[in-house]
N, CA, C and O atoms as CSV, one atom per row, in Angstrom:
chain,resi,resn,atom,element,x,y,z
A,1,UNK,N,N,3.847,10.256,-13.941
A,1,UNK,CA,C,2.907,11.329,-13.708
A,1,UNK,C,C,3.064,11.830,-12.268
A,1,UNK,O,O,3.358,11.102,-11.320
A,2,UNK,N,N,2.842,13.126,-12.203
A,2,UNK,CA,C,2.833,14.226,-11.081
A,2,UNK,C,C,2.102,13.757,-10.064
A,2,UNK,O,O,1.945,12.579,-10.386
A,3,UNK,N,N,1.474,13.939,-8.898
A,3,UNK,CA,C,0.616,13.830,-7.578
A,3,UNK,C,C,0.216,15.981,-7.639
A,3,UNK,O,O,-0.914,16.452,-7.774
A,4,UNK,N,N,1.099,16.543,-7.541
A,4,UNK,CA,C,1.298,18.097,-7.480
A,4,UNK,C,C,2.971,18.457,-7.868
A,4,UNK,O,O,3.933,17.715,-7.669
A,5,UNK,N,N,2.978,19.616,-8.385
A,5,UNK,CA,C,4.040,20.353,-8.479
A,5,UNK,C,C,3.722,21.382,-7.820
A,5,UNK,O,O,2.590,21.867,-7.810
A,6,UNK,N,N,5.230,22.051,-6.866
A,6,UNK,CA,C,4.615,23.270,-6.636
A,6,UNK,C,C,5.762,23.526,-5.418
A,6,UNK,O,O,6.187,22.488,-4.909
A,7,UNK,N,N,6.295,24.769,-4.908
A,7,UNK,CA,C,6.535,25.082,-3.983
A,7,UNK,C,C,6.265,24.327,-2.734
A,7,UNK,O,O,5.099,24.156,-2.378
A,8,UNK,N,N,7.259,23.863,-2.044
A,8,UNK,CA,C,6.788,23.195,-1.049
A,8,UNK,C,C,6.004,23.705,0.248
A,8,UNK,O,O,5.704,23.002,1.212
A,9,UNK,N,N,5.759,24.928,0.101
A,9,UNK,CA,C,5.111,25.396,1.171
A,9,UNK,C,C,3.529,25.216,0.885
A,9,UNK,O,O,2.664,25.006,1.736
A,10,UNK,N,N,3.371,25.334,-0.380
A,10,UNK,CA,C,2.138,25.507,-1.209
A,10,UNK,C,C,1.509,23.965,-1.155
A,10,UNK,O,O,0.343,23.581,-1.059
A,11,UNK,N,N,3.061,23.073,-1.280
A,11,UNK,CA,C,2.132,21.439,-1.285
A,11,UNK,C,C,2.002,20.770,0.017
A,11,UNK,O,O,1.481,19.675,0.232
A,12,UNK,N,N,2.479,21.479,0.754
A,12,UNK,CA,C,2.097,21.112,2.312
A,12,UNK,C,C,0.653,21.726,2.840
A,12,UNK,O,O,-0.248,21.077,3.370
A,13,UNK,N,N,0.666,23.156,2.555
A,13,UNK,CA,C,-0.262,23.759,2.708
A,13,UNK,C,C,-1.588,23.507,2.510
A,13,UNK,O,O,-2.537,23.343,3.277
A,14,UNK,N,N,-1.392,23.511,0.686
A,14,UNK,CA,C,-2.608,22.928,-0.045
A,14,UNK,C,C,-2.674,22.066,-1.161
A,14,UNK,O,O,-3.038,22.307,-2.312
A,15,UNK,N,N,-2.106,20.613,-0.438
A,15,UNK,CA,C,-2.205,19.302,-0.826
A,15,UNK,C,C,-3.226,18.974,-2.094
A,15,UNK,O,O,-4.378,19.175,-1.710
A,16,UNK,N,N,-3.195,18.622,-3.212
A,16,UNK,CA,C,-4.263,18.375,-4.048
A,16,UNK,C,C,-4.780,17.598,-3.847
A,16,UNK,O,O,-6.009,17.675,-3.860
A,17,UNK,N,N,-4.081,16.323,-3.527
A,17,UNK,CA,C,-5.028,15.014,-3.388
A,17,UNK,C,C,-4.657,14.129,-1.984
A,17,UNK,O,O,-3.587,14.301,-1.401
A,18,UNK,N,N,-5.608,13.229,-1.553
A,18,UNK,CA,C,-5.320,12.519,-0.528
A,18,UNK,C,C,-3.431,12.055,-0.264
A,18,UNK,O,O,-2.742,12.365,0.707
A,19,UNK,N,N,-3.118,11.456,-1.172
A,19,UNK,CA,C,-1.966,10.606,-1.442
A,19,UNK,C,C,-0.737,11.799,-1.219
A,19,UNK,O,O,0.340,11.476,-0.719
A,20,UNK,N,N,-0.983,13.002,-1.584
A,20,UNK,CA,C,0.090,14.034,-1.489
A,20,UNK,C,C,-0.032,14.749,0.516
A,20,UNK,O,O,0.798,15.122,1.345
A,21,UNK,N,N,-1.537,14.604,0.485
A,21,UNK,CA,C,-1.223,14.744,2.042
A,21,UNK,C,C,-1.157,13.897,2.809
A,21,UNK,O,O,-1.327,14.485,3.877
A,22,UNK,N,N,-1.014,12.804,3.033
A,22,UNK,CA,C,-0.438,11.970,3.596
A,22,UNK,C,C,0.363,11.922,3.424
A,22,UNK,O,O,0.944,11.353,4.349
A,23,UNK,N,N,1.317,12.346,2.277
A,23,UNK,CA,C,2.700,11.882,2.090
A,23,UNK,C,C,3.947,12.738,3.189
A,23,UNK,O,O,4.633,12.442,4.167
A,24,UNK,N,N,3.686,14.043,2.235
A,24,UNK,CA,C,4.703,14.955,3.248
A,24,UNK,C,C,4.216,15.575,4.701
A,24,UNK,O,O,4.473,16.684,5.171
A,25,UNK,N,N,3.372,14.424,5.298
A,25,UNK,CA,C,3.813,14.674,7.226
A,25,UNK,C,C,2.682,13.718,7.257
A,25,UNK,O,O,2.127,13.022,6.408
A,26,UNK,N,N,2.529,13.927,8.557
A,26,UNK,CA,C,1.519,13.089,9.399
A,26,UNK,C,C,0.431,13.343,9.451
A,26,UNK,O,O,0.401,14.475,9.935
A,27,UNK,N,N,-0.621,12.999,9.248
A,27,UNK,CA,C,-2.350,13.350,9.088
A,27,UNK,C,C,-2.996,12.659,9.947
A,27,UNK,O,O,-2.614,11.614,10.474
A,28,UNK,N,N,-4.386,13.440,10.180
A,28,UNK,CA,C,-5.444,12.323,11.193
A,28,UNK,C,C,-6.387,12.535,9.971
A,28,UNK,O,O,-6.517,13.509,9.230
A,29,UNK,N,N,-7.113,11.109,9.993
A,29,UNK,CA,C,-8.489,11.429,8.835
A,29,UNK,C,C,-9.534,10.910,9.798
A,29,UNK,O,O,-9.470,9.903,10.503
A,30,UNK,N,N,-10.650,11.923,9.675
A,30,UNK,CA,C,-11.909,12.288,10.482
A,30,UNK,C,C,-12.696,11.603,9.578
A,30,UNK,O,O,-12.925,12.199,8.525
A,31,UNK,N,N,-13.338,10.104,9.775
A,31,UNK,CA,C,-14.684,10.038,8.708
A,31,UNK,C,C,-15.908,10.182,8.691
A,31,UNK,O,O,-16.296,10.270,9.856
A,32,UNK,N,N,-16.677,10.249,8.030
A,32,UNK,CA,C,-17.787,10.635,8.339
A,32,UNK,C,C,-18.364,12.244,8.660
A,32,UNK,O,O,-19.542,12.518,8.887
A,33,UNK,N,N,-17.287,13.166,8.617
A,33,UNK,CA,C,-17.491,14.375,9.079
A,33,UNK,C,C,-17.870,15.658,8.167
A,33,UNK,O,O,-18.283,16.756,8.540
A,34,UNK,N,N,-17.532,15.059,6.496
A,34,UNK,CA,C,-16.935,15.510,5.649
A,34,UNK,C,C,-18.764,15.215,4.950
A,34,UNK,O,O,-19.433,14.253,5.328
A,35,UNK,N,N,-19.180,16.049,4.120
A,35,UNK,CA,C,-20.162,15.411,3.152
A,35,UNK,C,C,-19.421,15.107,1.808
A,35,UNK,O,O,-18.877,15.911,1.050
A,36,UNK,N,N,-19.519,13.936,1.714
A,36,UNK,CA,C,-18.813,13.021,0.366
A,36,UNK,C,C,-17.594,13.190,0.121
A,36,UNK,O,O,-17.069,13.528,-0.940
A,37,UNK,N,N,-17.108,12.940,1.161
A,37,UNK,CA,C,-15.612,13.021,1.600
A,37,UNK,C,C,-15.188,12.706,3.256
A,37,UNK,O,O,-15.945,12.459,4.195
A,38,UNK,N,N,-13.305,12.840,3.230
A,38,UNK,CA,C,-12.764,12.336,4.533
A,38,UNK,C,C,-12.102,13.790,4.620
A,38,UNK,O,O,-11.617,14.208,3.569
A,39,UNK,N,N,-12.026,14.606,5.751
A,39,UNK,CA,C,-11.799,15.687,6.260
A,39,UNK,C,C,-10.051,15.227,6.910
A,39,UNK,O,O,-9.906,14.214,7.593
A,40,UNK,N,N,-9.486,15.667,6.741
A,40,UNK,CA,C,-7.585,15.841,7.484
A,40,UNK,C,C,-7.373,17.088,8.067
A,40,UNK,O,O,-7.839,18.227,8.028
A,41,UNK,N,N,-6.410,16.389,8.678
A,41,UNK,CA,C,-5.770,17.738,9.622
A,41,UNK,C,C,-4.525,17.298,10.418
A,41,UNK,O,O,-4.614,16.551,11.392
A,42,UNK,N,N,-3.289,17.825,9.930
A,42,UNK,CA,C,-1.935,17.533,10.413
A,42,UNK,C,C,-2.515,17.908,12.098
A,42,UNK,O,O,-3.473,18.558,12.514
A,43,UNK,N,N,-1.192,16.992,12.903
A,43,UNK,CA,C,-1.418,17.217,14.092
A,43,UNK,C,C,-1.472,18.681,15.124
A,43,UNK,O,O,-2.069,19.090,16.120
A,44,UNK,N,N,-0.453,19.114,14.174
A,44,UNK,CA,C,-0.043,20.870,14.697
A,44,UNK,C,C,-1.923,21.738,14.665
A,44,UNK,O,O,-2.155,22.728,15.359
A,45,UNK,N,N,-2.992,21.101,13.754
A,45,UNK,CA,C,-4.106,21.725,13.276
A,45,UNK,C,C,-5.495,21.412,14.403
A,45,UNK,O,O,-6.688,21.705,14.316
A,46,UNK,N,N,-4.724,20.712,15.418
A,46,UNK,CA,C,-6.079,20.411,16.445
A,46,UNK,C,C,-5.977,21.342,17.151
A,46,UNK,O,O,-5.042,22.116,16.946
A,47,UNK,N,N,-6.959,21.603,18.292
A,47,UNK,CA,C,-7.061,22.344,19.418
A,47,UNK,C,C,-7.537,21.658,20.266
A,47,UNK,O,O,-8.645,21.237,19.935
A,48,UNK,N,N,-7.059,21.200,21.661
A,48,UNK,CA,C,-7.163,20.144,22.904
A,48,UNK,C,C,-7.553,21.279,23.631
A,48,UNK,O,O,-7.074,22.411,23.566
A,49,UNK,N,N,-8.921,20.657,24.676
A,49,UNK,CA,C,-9.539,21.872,25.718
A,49,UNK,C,C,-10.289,20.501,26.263
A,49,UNK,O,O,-10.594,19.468,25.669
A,50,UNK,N,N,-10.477,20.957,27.775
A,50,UNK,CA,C,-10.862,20.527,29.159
A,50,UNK,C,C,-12.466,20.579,28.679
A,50,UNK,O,O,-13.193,19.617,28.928
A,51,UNK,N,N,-12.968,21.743,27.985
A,51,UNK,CA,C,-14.321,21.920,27.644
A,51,UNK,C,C,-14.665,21.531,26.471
A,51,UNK,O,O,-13.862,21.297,25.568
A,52,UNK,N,N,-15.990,21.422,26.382
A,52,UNK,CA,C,-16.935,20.988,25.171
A,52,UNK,C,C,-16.980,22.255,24.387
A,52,UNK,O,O,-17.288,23.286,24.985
A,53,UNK,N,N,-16.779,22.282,23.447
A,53,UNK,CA,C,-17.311,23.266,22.221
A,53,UNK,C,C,-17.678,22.507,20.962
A,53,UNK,O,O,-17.549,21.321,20.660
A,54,UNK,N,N,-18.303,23.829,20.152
A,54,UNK,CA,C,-18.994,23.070,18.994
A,54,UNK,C,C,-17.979,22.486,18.433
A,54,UNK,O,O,-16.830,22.863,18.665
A,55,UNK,N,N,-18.219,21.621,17.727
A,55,UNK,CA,C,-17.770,20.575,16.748
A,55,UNK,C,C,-16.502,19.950,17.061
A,55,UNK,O,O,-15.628,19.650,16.248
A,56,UNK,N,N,-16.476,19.734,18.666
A,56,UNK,CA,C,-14.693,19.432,19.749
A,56,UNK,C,C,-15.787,17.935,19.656
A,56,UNK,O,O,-17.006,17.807,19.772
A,57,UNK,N,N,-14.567,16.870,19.369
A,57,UNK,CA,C,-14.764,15.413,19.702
A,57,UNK,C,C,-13.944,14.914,21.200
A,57,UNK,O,O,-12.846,14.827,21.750
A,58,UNK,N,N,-15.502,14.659,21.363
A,58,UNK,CA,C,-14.809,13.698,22.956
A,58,UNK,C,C,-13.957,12.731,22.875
A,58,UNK,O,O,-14.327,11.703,22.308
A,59,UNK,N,N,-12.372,12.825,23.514
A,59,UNK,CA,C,-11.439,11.941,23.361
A,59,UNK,C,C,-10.965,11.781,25.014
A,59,UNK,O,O,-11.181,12.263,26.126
A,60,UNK,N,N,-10.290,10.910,24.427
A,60,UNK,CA,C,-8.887,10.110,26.325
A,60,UNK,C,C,-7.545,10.354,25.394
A,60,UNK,O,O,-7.181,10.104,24.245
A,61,UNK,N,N,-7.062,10.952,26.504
A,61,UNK,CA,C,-5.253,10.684,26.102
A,61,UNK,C,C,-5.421,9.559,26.851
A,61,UNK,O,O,-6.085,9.130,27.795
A,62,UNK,N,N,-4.233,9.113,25.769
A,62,UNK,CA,C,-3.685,7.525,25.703
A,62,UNK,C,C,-2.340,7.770,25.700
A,62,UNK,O,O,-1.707,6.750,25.969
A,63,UNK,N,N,-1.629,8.781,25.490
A,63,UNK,CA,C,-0.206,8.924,25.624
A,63,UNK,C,C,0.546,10.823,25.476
A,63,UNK,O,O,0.211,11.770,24.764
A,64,UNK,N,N,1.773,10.640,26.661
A,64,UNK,CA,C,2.221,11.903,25.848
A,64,UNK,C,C,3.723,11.700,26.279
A,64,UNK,O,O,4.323,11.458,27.327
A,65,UNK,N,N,4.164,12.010,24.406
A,65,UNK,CA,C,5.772,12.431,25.020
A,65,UNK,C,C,5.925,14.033,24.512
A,65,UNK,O,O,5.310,14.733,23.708
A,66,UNK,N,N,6.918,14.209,25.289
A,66,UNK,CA,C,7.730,15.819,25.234
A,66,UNK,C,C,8.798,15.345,24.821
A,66,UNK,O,O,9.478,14.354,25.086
A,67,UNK,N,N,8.899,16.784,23.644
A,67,UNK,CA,C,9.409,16.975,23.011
A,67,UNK,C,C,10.630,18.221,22.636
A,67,UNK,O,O,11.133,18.520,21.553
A,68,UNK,N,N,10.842,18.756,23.962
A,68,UNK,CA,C,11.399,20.044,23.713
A,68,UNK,C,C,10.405,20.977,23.815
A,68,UNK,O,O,9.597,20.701,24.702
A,69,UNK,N,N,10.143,22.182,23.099
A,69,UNK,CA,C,9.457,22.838,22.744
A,69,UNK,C,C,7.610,22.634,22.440
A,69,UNK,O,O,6.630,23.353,22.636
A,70,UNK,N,N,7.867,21.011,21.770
A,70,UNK,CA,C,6.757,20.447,21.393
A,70,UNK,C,C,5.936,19.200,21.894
A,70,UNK,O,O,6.575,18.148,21.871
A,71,UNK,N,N,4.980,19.144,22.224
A,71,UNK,CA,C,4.425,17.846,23.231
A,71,UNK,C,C,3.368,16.854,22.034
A,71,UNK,O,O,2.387,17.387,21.514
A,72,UNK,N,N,3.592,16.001,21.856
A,72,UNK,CA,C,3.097,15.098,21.029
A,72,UNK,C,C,1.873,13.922,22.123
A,72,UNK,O,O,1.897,12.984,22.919
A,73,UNK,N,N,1.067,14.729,21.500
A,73,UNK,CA,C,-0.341,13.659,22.188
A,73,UNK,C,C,-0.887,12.664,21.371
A,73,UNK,O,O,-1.087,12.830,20.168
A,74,UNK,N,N,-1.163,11.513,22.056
A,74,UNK,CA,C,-2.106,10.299,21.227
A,74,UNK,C,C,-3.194,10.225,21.997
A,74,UNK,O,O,-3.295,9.909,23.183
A,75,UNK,N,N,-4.430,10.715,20.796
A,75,UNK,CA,C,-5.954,10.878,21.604
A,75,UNK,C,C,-6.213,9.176,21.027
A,75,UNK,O,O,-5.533,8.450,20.302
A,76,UNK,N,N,-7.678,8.954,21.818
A,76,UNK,CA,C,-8.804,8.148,21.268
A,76,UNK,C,C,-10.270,8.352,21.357
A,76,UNK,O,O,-10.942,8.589,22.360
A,77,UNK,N,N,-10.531,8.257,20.491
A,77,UNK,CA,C,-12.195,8.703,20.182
A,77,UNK,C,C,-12.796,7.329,19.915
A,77,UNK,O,O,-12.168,6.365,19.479
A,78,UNK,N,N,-14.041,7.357,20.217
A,78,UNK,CA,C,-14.782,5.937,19.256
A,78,UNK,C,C,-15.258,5.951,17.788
A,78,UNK,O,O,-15.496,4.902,17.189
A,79,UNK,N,N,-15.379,7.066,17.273
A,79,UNK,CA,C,-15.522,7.301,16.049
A,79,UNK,C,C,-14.390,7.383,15.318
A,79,UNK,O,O,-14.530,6.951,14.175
A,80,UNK,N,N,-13.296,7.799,15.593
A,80,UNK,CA,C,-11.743,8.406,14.398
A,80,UNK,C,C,-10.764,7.482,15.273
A,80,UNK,O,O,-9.580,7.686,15.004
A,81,UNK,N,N,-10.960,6.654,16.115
A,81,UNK,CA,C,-9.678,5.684,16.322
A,81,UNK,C,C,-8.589,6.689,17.116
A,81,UNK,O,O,-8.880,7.612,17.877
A,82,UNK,N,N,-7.278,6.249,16.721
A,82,UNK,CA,C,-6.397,7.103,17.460
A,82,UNK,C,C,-5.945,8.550,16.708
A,82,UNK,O,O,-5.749,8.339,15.511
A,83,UNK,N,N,-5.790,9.560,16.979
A,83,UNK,CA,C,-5.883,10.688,16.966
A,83,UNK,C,C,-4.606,11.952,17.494
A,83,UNK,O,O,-4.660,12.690,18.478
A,84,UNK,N,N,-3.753,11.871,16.669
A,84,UNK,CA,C,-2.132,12.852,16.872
A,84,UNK,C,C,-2.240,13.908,17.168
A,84,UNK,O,O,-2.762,14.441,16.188
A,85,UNK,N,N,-2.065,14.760,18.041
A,85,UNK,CA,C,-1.960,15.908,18.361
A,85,UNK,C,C,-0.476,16.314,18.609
A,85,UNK,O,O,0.400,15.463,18.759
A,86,UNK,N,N,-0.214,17.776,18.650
A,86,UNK,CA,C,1.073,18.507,18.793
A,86,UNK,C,C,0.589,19.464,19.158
A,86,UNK,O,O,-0.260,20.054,18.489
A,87,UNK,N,N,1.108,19.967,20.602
A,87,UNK,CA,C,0.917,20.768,21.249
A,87,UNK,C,C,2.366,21.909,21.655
A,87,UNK,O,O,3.467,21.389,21.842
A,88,UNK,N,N,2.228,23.209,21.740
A,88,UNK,CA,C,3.261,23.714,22.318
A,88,UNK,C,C,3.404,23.534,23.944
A,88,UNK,O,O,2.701,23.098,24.855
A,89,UNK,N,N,4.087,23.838,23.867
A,89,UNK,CA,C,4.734,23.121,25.299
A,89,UNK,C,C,3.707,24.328,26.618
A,89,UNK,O,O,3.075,23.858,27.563
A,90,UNK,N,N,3.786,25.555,26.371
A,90,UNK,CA,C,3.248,25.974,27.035
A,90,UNK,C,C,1.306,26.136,27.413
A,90,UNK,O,O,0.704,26.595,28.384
A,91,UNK,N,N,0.757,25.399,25.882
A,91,UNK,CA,C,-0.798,25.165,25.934
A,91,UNK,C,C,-0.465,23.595,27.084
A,91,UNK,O,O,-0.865,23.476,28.242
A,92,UNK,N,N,0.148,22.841,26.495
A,92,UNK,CA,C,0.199,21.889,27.255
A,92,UNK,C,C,0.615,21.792,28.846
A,92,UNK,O,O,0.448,20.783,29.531
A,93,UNK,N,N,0.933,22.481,29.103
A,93,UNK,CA,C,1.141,22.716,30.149
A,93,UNK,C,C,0.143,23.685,31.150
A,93,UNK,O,O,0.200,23.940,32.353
A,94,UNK,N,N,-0.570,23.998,30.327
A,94,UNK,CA,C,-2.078,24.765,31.046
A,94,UNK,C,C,-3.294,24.007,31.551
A,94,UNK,O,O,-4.091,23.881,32.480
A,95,UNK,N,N,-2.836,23.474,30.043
A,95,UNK,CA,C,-4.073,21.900,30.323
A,95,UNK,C,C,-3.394,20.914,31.134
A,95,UNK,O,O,-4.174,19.985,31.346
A,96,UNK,N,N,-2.472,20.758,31.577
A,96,UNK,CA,C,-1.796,19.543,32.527
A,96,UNK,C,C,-2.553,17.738,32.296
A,96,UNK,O,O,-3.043,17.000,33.151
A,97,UNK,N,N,-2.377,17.533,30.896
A,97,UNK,CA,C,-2.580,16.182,30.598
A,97,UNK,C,C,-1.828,15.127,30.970
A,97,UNK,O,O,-0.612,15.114,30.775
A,98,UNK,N,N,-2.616,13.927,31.665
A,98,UNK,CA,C,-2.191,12.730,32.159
A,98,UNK,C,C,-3.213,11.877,31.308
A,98,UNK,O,O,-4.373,12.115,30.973
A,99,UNK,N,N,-2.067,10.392,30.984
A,99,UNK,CA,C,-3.389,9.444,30.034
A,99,UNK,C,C,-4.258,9.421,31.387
A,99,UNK,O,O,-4.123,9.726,32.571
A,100,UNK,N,N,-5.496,8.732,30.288
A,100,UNK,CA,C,-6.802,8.967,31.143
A,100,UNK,C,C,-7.300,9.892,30.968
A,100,UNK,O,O,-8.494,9.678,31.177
A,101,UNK,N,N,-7.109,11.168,30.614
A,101,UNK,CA,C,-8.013,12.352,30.888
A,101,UNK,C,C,-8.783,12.334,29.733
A,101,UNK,O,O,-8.601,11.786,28.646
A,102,UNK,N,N,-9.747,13.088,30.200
A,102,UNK,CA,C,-11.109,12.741,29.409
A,102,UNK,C,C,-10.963,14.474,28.173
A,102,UNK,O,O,-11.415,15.452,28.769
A,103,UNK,N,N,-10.627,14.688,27.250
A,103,UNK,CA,C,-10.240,15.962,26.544
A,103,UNK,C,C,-11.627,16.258,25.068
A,103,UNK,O,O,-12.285,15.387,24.499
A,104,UNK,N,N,-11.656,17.693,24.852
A,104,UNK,CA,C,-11.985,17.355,23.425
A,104,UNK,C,C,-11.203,17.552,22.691
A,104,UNK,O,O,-10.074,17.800,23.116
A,105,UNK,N,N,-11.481,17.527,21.115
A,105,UNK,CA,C,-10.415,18.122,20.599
A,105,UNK,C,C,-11.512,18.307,18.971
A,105,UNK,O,O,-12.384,17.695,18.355
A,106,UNK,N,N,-10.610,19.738,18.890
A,106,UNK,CA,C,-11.696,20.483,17.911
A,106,UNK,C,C,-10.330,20.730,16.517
A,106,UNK,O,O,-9.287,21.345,16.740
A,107,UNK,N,N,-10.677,20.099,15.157
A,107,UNK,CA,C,-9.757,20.757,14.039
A,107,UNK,C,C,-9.920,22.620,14.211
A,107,UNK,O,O,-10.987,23.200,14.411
A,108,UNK,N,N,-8.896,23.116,14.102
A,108,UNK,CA,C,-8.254,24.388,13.641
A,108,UNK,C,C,-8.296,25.098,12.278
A,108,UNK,O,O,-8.544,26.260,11.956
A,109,UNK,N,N,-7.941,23.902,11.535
A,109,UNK,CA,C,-7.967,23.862,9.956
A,109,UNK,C,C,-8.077,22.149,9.412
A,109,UNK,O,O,-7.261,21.280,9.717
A,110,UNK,N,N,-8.994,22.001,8.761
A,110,UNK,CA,C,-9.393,21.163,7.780
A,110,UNK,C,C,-9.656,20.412,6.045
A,110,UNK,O,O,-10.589,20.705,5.298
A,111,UNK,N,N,-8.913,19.746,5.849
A,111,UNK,CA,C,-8.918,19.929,4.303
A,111,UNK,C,C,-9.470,18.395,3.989
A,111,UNK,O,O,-9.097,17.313,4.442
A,112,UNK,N,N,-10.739,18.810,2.818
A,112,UNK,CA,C,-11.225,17.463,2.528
A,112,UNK,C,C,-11.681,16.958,1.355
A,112,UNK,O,O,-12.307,17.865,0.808
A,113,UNK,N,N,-11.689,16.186,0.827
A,113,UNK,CA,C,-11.137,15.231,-0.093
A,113,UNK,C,C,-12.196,14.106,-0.210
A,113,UNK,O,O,-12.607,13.256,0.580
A,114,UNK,N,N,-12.554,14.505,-1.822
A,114,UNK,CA,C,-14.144,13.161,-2.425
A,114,UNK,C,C,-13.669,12.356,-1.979
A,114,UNK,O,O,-12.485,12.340,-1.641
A,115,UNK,N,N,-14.897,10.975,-1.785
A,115,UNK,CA,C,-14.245,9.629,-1.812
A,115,UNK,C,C,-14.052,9.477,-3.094
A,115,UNK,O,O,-14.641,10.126,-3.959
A,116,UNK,N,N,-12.891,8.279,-3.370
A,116,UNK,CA,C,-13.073,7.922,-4.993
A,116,UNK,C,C,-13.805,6.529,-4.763
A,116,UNK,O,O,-14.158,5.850,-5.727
């Protein structure tokens, strides 16, 4: 039996079930955020800012490598554990992140999923 069929842009996009988005890339799962459900969001889907806005979780970088073009952050929160971000090289570089810094970070896009 299937998980999804479908164009792969379509099953990246819009994953049917937990197990299919986790599968094809990397996910953060937010709990508790979701009513009767766990909320995801590939790393490319956060937004990292110096400021508080609505629904931005207070995090620390804990790590960053560069990547070329692309800067790969590891947040931590006390609620969601560790926390993937992907940044373009030039947001990242506005924000000038060193671990330690105190960041929020707000989903972009969100997709969420009953508990079973």
């Amino acid at each position: 039996m299937y998980e999804q069929i479908g164009p792969p842009g379509e099953v990246v996009d819009h994953p049917a079930t937990t197990f299919v988005m986790t599968f094809v890339g990397e996910v953060n799962m937010f709990r508790g955020r979701a009513p009767g459900g766990h909320a995801y969001a590939r790393p490319d889907e956060l937004s990292v800012s110096r400021e508080r806005t609505a629904g931005s979780l207070p995090s620390t970088v804990r790590d960053v490598r560069i990547a070329g073009a692309l800067v790969k952050i590891e947040l931590a929160n006390e609620t969601d554990g560790l926390i993937q971000v992907a940044l373009g090289r030039d947001r990242y570089d506005a924000l000038d992140l060193r671990p330690g810094d105190q960041v929020f970070v707000t989903p972009t896009r969100l997709r969420v999923f009953a508990e079973k």
